[in-house]
Structure formats: C-alpha cells, structure tokens
PAPAMAR-401370 format. One record per residue (C-alpha): residue number from 0; residue in three letters; z, x, y. Coordinates in Angstrom, 2 decimals. Last residue first. Example, Ala and Ser with C-alpha at 12.3 -4.5 7.8 and 13.67 -1.06 7.14 Angstrom:
BEGIN
<site 1,'Ser',<7.14,13.67,-1.06>>
<site 0,'Ala',<7.80,12.30,-4.50>>
This chain:
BEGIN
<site 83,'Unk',<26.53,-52.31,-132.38>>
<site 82,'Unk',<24.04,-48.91,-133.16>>
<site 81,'Unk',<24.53,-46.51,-131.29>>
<site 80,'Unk',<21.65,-44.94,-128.97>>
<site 79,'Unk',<19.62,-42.77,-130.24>>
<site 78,'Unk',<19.82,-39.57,-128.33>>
<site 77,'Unk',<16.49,-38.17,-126.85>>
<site 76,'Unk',<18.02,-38.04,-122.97>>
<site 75,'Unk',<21.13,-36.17,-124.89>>
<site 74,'Unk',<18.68,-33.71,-126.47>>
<site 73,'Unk',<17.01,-32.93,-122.81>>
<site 72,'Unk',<20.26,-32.53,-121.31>>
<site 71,'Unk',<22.06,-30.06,-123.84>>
<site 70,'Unk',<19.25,-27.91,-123.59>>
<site 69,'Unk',<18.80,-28.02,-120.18>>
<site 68,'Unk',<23.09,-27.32,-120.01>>
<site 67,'Unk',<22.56,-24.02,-122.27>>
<site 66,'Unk',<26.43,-22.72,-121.86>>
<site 65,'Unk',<27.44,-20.04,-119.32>>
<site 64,'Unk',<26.48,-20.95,-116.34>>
<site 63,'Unk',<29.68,-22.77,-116.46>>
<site 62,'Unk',<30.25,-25.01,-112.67>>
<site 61,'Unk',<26.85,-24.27,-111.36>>
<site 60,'Unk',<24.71,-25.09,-114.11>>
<site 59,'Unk',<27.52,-28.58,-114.54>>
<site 58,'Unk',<25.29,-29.53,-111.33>>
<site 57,'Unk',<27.16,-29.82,-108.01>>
<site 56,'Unk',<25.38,-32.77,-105.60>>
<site 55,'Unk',<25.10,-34.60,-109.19>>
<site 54,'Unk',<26.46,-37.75,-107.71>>
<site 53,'Unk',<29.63,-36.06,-106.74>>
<site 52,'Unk',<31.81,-37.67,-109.44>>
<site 51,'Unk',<29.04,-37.54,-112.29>>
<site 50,'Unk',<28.98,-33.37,-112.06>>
<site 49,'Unk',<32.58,-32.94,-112.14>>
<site 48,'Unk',<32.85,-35.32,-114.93>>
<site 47,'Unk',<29.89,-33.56,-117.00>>
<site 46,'Unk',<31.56,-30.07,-115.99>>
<site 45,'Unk',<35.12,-30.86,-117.54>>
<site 44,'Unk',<33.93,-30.37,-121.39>>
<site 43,'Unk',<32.34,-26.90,-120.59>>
<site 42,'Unk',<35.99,-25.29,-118.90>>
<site 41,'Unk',<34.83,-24.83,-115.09>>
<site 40,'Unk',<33.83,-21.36,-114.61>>
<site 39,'Unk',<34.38,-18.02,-111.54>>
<site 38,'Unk',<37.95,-17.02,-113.70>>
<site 37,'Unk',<39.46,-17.05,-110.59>>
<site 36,'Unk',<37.90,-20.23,-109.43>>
<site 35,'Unk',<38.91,-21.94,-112.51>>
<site 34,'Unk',<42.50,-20.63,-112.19>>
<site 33,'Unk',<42.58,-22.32,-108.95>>
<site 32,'Unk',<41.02,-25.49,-110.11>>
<site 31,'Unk',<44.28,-24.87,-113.19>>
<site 30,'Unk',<46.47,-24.38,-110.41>>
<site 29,'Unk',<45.74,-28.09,-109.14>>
<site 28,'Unk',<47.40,-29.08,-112.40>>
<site 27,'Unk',<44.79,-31.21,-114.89>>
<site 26,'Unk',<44.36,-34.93,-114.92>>
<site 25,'Unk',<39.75,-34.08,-114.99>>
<site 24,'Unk',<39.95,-36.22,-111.32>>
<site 23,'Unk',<43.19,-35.13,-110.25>>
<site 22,'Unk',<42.38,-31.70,-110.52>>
<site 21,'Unk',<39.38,-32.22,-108.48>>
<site 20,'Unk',<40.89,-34.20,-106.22>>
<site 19,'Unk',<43.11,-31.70,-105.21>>
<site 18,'Unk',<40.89,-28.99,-105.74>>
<site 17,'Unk',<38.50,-30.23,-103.14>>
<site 16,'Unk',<36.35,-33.60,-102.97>>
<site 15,'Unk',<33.50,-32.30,-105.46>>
<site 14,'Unk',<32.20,-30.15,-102.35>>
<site 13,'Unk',<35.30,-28.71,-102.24>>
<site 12,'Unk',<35.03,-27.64,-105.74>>
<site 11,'Unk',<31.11,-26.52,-105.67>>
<site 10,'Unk',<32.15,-24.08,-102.93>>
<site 9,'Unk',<34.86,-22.42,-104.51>>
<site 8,'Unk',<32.54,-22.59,-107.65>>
<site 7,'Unk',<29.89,-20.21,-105.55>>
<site 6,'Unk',<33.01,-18.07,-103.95>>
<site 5,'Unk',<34.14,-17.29,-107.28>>
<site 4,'Unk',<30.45,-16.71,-108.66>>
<site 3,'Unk',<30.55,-13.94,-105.98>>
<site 2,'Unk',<27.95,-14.37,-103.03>>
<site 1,'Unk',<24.88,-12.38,-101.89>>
<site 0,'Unk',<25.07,-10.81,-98.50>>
C-alpha cells in the first residue's frame, strides 16, 4: 500500500519531536503542523530548521517536494563566504 504525502509529513513531524515541538521549534501554532499535514508541505523557509533539528533524519525533500532542494544545496556548498 503506498502512502499519501499526508501520512509521509505525518511521519517526518513526529520524527522531528512531534507537532508540539515542531511548532515550537519554527514559533508557529501547533494548528499550523496540522495545517501542514493537510496541505501534505512544510512552508520552504521552515524546512532548513526542520531538517537541522533532527540531524537531517527528515530531509527538507521530504517536507516540500516541491522546490529544487539539490539545487539549492549544491549553490549554497559554492557560496563565498562573507567577507568580515
């Protein structure tokens, strides 16, 4: 039985510590996880945090399949870094 994208993010949030602590984490309502879940995607700009929290055990892929996370990887790992 293949799963739903809902049920794939329901997964990645309890893995992250659960919506609780999700929510917490990104200082959004616990509704809004819910409303993630729903909606089966993590707003872009949360994934990164997710991602760092759980020591990468649930990739940003996972949480928005949506945006071009390789791409974005691979540039950031070419950055310059700022100057001081």
């Amino acid at each position: 039985m293949e799963t739903t994208r809902s049920e794939e993010l329901r997964r990645a949030i309890e893995d992250a510590g659960g919506a609780v602590a999700v929510a917490t984490l990104l200082d959004v309502s616990r509704h809004a996880i819910y409303d993630y879940i729903r909606r089966g995607r993590v707003p872009a700009e949360h994934c990164p945090t997710i991602e760092r929290h759980c020591s990468g055990r649930v990739r940003c892929e996972v949480l928005n399949p949506s945006v071009d996370w390789n791409y974005l990887r691979e540039h950031s790992a070419h950055a310059e870094p700022a100057a001081a």
